[in-house]
C-alpha positions as CSV (number, residue, x, y, z in Angstrom):
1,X,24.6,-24.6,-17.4
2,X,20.7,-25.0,-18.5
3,X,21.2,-28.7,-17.4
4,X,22.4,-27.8,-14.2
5,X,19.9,-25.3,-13.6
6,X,17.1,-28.1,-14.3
7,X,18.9,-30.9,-11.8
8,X,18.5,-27.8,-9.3
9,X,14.9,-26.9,-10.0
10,X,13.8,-30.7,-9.7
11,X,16.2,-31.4,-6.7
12,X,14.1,-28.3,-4.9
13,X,10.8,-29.4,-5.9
14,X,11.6,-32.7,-4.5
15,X,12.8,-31.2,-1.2
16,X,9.3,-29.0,-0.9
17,X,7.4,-32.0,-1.6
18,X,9.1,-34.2,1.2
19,X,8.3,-31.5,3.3
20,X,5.2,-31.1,2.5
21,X,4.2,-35.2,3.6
22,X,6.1,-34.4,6.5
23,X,3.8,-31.5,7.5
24,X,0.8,-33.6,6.6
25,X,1.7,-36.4,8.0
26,X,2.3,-34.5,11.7
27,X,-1.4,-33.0,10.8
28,X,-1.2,-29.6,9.7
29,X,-3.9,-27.8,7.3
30,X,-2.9,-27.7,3.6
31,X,-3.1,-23.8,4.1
32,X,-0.7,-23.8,7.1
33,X,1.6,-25.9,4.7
34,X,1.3,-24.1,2.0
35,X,2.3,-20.7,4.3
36,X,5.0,-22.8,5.2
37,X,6.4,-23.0,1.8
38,X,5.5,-19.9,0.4
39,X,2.6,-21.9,-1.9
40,X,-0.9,-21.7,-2.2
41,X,-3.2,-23.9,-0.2
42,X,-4.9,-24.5,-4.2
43,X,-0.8,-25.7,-4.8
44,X,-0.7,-27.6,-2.0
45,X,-4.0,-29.9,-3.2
46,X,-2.6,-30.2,-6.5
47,X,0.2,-31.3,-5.4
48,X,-1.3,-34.1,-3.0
49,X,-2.9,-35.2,-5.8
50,X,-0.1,-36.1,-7.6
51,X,-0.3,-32.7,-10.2
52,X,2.8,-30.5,-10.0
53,X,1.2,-27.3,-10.9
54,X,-2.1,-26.2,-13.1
55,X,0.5,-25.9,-15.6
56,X,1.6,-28.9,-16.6
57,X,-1.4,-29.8,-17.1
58,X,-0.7,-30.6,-20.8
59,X,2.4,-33.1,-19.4
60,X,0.3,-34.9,-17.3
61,X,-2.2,-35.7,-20.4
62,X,0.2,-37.1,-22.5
């Protein structure tokens, strides 16, 4: 069950992130995106960066 909880989790975050280019890419603010999926404009930064949250952090170290 915790397996198929994860696939979820990661198949959503996916989803939100190809949103996310597709907002960009038609030229909307990072706040207006991140309004549109119920993340901060900070998130939204991080995530165009290429960092998933300020919490994994310590992942992206290692």
């Amino acid at each position: 069950m915790e397996d198929t909880l994860k696939k979820i989790l990661a198949e959503l975050e996916m989803i939100r992130k190809i949103k996310m280019i597709e907002l960009a890419e038609r030229g909307h603010s990072q706040s207006k995106i991140g309004d549109a999926l119920g993340i901060s404009q900070a998130s939204v930064s991080r995530m165009m960066a290429g960092k998933k949250t300020a919490g994994t952090k310590d992942k992206l170290e290692k």
